[in-house]
C-alpha positions as CSV (number, residue, x, y, z in Angstrom):
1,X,16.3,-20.6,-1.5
2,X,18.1,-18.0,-3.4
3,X,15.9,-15.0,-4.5
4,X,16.1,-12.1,-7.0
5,X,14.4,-9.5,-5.7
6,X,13.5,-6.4,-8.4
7,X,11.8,-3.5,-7.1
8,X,9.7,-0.6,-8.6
9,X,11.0,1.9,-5.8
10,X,13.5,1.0,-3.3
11,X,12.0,-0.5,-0.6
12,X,13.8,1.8,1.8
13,X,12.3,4.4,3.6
14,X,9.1,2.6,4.1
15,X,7.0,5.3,3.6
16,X,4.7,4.1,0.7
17,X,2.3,0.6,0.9
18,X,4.2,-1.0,-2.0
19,X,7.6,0.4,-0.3
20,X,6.9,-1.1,3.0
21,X,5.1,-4.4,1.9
22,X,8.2,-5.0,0.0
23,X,10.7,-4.0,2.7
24,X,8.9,-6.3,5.2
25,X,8.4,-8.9,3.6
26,X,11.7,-9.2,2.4
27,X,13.6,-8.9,5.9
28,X,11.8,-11.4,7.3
29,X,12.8,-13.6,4.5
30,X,16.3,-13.1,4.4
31,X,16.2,-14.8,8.0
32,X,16.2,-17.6,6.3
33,X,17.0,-17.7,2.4
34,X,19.5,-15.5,0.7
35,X,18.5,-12.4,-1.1
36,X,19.5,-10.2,-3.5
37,X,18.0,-7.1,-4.9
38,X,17.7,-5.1,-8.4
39,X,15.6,-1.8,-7.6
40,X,15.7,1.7,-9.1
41,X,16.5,4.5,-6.6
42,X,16.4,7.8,-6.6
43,X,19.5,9.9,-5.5
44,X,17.8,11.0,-2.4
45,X,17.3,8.0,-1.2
46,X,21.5,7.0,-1.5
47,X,21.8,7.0,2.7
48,X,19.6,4.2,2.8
49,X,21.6,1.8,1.0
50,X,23.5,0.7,4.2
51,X,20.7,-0.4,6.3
52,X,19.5,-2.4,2.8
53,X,22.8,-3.8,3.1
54,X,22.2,-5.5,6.4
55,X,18.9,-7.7,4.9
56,X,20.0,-7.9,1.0
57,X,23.3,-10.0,-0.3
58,X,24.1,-8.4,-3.3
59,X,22.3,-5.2,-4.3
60,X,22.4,-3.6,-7.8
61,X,20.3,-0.3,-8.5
62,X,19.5,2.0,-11.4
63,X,19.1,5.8,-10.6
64,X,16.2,6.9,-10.7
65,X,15.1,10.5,-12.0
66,X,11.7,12.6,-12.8
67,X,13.3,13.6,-16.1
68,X,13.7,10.3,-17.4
69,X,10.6,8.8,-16.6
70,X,9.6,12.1,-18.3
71,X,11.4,11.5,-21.5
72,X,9.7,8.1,-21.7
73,X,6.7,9.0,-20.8
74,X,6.6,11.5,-24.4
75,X,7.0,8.2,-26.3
76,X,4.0,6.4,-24.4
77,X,1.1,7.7,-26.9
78,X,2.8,5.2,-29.5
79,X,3.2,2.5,-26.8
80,X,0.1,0.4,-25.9
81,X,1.7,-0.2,-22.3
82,X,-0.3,1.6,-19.4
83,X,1.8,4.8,-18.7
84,X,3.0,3.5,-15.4
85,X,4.9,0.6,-16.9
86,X,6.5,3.0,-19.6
87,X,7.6,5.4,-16.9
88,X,9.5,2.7,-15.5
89,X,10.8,0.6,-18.9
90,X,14.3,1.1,-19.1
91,X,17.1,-0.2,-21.2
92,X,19.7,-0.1,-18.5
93,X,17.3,-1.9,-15.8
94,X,16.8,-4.8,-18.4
95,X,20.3,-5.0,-19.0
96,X,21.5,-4.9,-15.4
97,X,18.8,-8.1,-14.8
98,X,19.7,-10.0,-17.5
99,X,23.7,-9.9,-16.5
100,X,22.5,-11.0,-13.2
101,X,20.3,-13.7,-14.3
102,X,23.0,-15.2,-16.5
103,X,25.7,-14.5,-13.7
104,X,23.9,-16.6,-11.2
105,X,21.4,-19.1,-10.3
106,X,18.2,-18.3,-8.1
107,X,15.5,-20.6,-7.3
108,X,12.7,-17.9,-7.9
109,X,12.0,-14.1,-9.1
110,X,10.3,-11.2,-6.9
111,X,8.6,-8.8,-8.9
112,X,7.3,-5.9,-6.4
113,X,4.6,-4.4,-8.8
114,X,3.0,-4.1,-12.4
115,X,5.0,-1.3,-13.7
116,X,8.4,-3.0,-13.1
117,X,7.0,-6.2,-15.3
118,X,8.5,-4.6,-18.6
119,X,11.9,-4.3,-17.2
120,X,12.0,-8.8,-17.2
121,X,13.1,-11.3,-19.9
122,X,10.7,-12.5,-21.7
123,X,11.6,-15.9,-21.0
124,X,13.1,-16.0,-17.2
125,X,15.2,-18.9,-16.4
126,X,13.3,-19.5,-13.1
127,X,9.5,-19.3,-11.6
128,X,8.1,-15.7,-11.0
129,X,5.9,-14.3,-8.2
130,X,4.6,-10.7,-9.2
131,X,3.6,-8.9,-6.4
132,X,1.4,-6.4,-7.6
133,X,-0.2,-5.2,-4.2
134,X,-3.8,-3.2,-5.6
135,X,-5.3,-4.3,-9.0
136,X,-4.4,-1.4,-10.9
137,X,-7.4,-1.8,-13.1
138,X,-9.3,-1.4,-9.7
139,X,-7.8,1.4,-8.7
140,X,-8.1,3.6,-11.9
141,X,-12.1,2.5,-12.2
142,X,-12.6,4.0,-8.7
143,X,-10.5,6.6,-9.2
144,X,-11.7,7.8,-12.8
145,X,-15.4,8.3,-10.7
146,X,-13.5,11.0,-8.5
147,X,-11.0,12.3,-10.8
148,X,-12.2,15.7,-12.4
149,X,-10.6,18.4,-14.7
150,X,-7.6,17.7,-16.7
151,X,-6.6,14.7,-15.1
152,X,-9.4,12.5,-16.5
153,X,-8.7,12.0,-20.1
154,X,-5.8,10.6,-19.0
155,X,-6.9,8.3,-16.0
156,X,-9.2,7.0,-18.4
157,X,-6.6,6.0,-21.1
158,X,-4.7,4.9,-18.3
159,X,-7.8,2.4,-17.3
160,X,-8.4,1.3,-20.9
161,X,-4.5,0.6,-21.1
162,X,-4.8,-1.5,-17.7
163,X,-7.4,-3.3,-18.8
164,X,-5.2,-5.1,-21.5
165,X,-1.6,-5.0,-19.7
166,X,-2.6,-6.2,-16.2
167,X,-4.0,-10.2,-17.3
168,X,-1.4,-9.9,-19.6
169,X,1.7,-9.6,-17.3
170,X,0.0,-11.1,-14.7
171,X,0.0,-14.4,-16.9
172,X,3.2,-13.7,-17.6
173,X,4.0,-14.5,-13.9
174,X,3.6,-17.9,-12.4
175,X,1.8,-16.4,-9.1
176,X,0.5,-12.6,-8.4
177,X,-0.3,-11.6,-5.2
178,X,-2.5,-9.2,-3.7
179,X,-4.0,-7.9,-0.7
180,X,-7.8,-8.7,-1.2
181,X,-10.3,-10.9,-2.6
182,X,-11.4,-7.5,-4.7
183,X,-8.0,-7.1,-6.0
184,X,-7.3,-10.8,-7.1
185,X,-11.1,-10.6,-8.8
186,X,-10.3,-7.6,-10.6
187,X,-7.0,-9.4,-11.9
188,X,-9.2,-12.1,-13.3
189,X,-6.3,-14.8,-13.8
190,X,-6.3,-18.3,-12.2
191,X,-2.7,-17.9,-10.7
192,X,-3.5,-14.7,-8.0
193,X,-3.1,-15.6,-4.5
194,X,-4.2,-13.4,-1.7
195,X,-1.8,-11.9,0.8
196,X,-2.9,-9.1,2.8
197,X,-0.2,-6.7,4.2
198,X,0.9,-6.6,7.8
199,X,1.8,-4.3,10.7
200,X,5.4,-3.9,12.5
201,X,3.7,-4.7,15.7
202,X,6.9,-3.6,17.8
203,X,7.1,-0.2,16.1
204,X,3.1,0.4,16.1
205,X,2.3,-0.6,19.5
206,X,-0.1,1.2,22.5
207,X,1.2,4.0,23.9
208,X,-1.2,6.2,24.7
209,X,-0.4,10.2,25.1
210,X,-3.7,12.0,26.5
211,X,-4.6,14.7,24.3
212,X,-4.8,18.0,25.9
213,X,-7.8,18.3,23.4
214,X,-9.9,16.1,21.4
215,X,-7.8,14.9,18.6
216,X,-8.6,13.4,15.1
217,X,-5.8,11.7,12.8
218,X,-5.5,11.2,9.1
219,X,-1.9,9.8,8.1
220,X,-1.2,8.5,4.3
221,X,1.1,9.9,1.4
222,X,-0.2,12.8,1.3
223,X,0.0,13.1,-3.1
224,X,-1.6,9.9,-3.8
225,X,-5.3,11.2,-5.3
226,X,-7.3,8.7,-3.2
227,X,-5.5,10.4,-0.1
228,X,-5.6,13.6,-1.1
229,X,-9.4,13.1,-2.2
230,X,-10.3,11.1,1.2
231,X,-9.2,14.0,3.2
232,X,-10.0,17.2,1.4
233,X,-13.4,15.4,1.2
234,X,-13.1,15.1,4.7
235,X,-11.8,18.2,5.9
236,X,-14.5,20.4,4.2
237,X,-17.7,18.5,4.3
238,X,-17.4,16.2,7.4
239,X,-15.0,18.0,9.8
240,X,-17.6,21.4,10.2
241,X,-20.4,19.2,11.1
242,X,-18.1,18.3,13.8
243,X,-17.2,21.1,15.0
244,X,-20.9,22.2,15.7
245,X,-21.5,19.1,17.8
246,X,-17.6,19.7,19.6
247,X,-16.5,23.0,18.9
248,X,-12.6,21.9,20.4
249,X,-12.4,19.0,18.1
250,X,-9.1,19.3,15.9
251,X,-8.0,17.7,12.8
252,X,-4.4,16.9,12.5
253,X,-2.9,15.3,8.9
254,X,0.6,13.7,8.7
255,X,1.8,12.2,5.7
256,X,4.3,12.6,3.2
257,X,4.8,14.9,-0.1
258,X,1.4,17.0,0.8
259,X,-0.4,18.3,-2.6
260,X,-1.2,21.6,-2.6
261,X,-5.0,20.9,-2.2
262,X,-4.0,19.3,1.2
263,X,-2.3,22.4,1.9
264,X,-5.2,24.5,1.5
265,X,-6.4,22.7,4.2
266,X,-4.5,24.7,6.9
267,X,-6.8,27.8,6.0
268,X,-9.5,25.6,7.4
269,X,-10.8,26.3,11.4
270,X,-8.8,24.1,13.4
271,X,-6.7,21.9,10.9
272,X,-3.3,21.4,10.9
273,X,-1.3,19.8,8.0
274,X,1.8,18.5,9.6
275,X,2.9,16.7,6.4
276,X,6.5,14.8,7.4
277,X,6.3,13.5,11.2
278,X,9.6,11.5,12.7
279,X,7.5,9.0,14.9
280,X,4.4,8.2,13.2
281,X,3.3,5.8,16.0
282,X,3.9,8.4,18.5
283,X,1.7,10.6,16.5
284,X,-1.0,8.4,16.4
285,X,-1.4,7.6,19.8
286,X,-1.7,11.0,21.0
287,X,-4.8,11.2,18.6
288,X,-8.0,10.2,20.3
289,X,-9.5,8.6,17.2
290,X,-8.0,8.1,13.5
291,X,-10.0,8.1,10.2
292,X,-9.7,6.9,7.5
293,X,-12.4,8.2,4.5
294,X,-11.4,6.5,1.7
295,X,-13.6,6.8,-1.5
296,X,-11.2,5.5,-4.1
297,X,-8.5,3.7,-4.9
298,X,-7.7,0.0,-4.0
299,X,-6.2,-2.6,-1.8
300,X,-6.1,-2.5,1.9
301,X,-5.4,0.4,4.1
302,X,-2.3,0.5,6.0
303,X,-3.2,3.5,7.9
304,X,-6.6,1.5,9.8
305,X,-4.3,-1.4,10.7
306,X,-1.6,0.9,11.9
307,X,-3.7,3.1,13.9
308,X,-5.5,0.0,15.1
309,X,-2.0,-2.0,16.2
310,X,-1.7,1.4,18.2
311,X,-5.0,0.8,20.3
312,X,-6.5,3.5,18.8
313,X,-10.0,3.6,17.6
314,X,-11.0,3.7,13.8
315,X,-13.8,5.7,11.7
316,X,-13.6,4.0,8.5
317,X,-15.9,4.2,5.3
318,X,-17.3,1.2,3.4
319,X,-14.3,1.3,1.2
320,X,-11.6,1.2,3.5
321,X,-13.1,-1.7,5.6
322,X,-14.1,-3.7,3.0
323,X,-9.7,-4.3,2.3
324,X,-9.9,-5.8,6.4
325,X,-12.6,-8.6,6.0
326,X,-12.1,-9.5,9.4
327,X,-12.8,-6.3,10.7
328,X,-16.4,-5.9,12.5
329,X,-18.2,-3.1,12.1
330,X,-18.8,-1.8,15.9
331,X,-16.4,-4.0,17.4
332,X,-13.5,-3.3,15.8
333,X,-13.8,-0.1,14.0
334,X,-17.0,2.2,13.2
335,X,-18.3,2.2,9.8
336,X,-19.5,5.3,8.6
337,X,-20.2,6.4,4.9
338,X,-22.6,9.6,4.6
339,X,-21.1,12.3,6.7
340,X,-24.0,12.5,8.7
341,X,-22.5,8.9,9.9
342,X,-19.0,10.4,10.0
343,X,-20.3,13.3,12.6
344,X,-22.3,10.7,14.9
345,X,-19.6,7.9,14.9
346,X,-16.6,10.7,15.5
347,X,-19.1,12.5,18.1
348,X,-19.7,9.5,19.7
349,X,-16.2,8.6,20.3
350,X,-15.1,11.1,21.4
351,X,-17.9,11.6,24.1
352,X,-17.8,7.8,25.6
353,X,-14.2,7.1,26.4
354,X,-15.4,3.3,26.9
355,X,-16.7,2.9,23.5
356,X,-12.8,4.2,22.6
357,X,-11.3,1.8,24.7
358,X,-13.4,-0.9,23.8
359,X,-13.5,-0.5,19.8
360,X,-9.2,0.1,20.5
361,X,-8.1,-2.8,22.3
362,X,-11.0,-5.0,19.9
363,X,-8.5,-3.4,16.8
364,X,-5.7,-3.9,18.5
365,X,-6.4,-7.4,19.4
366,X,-7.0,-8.5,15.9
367,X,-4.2,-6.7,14.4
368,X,-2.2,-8.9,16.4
369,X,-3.5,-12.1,16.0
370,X,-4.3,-11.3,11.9
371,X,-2.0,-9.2,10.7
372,X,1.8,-9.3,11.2
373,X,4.2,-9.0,8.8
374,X,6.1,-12.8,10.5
375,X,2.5,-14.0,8.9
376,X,3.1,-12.6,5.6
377,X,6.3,-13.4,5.0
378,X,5.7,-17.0,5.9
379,X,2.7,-17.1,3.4
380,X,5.3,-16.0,0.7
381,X,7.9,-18.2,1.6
382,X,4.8,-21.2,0.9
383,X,4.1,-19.6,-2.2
384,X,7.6,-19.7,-3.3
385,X,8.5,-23.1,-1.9
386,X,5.5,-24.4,-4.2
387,X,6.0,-22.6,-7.2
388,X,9.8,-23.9,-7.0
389,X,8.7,-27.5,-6.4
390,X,6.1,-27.6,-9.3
391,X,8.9,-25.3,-11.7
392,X,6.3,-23.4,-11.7
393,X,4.0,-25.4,-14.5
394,X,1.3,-25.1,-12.2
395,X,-1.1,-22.5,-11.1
396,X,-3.3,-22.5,-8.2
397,X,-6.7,-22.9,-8.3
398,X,-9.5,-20.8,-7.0
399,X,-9.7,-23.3,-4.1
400,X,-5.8,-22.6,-3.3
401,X,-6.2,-18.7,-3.5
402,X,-9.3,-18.9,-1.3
403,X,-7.2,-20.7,1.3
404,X,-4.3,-18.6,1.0
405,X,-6.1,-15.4,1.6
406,X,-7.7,-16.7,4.9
């Protein structure tokens, strides 16, 4: 097959779930079909255009800069788009796909999330497949219960925006996918298939680094709110009850962009912000457990099935569990959602090294067998094969989806 791949954010580096589900998928693909990308990309991120170039045929980008998505974003009170998709609408992105689209022939479109939707013909000369990762809708309902201050007028004209736009576009699409049965509900439309993300089982693999002291991770971008809100939550309520059952406990936090309310952290007895770290893997397996908090937000959590691909044990809440259905409270991670729980699950770990090496290689074990990104990409490839052979007239039922997602 012959694919056009457009892109919200350039899929390289792989730092950010849509960024990496994108990248993944997409190398694995181009094993086999040919590829070609459209993405924006920020000046920073020039250097990484070679190493695209080994996976992508042709590759055509936009630049991409705060002030412009600024600028459009001052026109979006008289726009009834959500203000993600207006930050991203550009006259120069539309133009560069439609020249593409009438200079070649592909078999089927790849449209790596909602916000990039307005930038596509309204009538596209092939089958689309929107992947949209989270249901934005989902995300902005959990996250307008957190959000306080300022912020929340406009998360909540961002939800009541999302509410209209995302069926909208996503029926615009001949398949969405997503990465959980929550996320395809919230969607609502007939055609969303479920495709949870993977791991790059060679990169995050056991390698375990004793800790000279007992060591608990958090890793994530470190400005997305229901980061920033899982471990500032974290940090100050859960982490000092800790520290009066294990006084040498330490909390170390890697991620990128930190916010300054992750920064304030540092002040904090025996946290360390690290933001940035080279060799993430490396990082977490010198921890002797990773959390992962999360109270808002959507999707599945990269950061449990990396830290669980590593053989290292997991404290997870409700939420964050709930985007791994496989995953087995006490076998394969601890569930903990008060932080009374938090306390006696960490405590507990890191007191009985067999119940970390048990609930580890019991991660570890599933990860591999559940969630590769070889897995993904070959439930893709099905989905575009079928929406190719049926010119995409069809949409899958309930029954399909289902199936897909298992």
């Amino acid at each position: 097959m012959r694919i056009l791949a457009l892109t919200a954010r350039f899929p390289l580096p792989p730092l950010k779930g849509d960024k990496l589900r994108a990248w993944h998928i997409l190398r694995h693909l181009a094993r086999r079909h040919q590829i070609d990308l459209i993405s924006f990309l920020p000046p920073a991120e020039q250097s990484h255009l070679k190493q695209a170039e080994t996976v992508f045929g042709r590759i055509d980008t936009v630049p991409s800069h705060r002030r412009d998505a600024f600028r459009r974003l001052a026109l979006s009170p008289f726009s009834p788009r959500p203000f993600q998709a207006e930050a991203l609408t550009s006259l120069r992105m539309q133009s560069l796909i439609e020249s593409r689209l009438s200079s070649a022939t592909y078999d089927v479109i790849f449209v790596s999330l909602l916000r990039m939707m307005p930038n596509l013909p309204q009538s596209p000369p092939c089958p689309v497949v929107g992947d949209f990762v989270d249901s934005m809708v989902l995300n902005f309902s959990n996250r307008l219960e957190k959000q306080k201050g300022i912020l929340r007028p406009l998360v909540a004209e961002e939800l009541r925006r999302l509410r209209v736009y995302e069926p909208q576009v996503a029926g615009r699409c001949d398949r969405v996918t997503v990465v959980s049965a929550a996320d395809r509900q919230a969607i609502g439309t007939p055609n969303v298939w479920v495709l949870p993300n993977g791991v790059d089982t060679e990169q995050f693999r056991p390698n375990p680094i004793i800790p000279s002291k007992p060591r608990i991770v958090f890793t994530g971008n470190l400005s997305y709110f229901p980061n920033v809100d899982a471990i500032t939550y974290f940090a100050r309520t859960v982490f000092p009850l800790i520290l009066e059952r294990c006084r040498a406990a330490q909390l170390e936090i890697a991620g990128v962009s930190p916010s300054r309310s992750v920064q304030a952290l540092e002040c904090l007895q025996n946290v360390t912000v690290h933001g940035f770290v080279e060799n993430l893997p490396q990082f977490i397996n010198s921890a002797s457990l990773a959390i992962c908090p999360t109270r808002c937000g959507s999707g599945m959590q990269n950061k449990m099935l990396e830290a669980m691909a590593c053989g290292v044990p997991v404290v997870a809440s409700s939420f964050a569990a709930n985007g791994i259905p496989l995953a087995s409270d006490g076998v394969h991670f601890l569930r903990a959602d008060t932080p009374e729980d938090a306390r006696d699950a960490i405590v507990r770990l890191l007191n009985t090294p067999s119940d970390r090496q048990a609930i580890g290689q019991a991660g570890l074990e599933l990860v591999r067998e559940s969630f590769s990104w070889e897995h993904a990409a070959a439930v893709m490839e099905t989905l575009f094969a079928e929406v190719v052979r049926s010119g995409g007239a069809n949409h899958a039922s309930p029954e399909q989806v289902t199936a897909a997602g298992r």
